[in-house]
N, C-alpha and C positions, 0 to 999 in steps of 0.2 A: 131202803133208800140209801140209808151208808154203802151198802155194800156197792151198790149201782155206781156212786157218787168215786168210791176207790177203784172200780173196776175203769169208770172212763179216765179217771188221773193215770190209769197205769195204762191205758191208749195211745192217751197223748205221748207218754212219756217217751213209749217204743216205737210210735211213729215218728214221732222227735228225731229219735236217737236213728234210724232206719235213714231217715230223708238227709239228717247230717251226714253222716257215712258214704252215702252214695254221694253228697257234696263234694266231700273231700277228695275219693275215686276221680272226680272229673279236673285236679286240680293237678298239675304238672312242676317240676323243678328239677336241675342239673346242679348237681355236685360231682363228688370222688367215692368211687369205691373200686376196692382194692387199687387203685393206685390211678382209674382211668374214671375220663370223664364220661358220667353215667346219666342218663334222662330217668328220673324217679314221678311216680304217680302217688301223687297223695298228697297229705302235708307234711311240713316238719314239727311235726307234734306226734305222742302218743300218749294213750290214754292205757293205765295198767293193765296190762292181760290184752290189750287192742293193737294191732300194729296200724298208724294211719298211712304208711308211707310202703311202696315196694319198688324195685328195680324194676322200669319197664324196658330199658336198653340203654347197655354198656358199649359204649363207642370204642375204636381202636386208637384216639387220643388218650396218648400218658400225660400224667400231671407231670413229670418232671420233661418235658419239652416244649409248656405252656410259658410263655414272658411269666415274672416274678408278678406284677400287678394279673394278670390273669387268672394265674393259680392262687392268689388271693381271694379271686371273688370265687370261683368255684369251690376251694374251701367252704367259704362261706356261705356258701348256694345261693342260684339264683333264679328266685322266682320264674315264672313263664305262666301266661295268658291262658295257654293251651297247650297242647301236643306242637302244634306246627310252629308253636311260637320257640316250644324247646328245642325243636330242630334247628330252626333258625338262627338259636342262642348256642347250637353244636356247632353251627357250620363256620359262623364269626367264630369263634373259640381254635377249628380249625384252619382258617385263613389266618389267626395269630400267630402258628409255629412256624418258628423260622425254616427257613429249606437249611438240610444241611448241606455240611460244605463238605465239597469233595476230597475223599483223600488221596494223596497224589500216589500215581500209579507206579509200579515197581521202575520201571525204565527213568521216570522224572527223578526219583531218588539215587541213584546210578550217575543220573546227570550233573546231579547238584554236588556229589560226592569229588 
């Protein structure tokens, strides 16, 4: 009866642990790596020897061409809903960098000289 009694506690324990996991898998957030903003699958937690978080796509936005309050919260990471909610949260991010400015062409220097 014991032994019955431990085998179904260690059930639960590993379908527990099974159905979390794949929880987390479905769970989305944008932050930084290596220097760009990146849409990461998991959470922001890890459990020792577990990774719960992976890189699912590194965008061609640098953090340092982000507004200063921008690049704050994606330091900081920011949650997402879902996959398409992180896009969404890409694409705002992208419509925040400013255009740059033109630099003026050889002949306008010439001009001004």
């Amino acid at each position: 009866m014991r032994v019955a009694a431990v085998l179904l506690v260690f059930a639960v324990l590993v379908v527990g642990a099974v159905v979390g996991y794949r929880w987390t898998q479905d769970q989305y957030f944008v932050a930084s790596h290596e220097g760009n903003v990146t849409i990461y699958r998991g959470v922001m937690a890890d459990i020792p020897g577990i990774s719960l978080q992976n890189v699912d796509e590194v965008t061609e936005i640098t953090m340092d061409t982000l507004p200063e309050f921008r690049r704050q919260q994606v330091q900081a990471r920011i949650e997402a809903s879902s996959r398409a909610d992180a896009e969404r949260i890409v694409a705002e991010l992208e419509e925040s960098v400013p255009e740059p400015s033109p630099s003026p062409s050889p002949s306008e220097d010439k001009a001004s000289s």
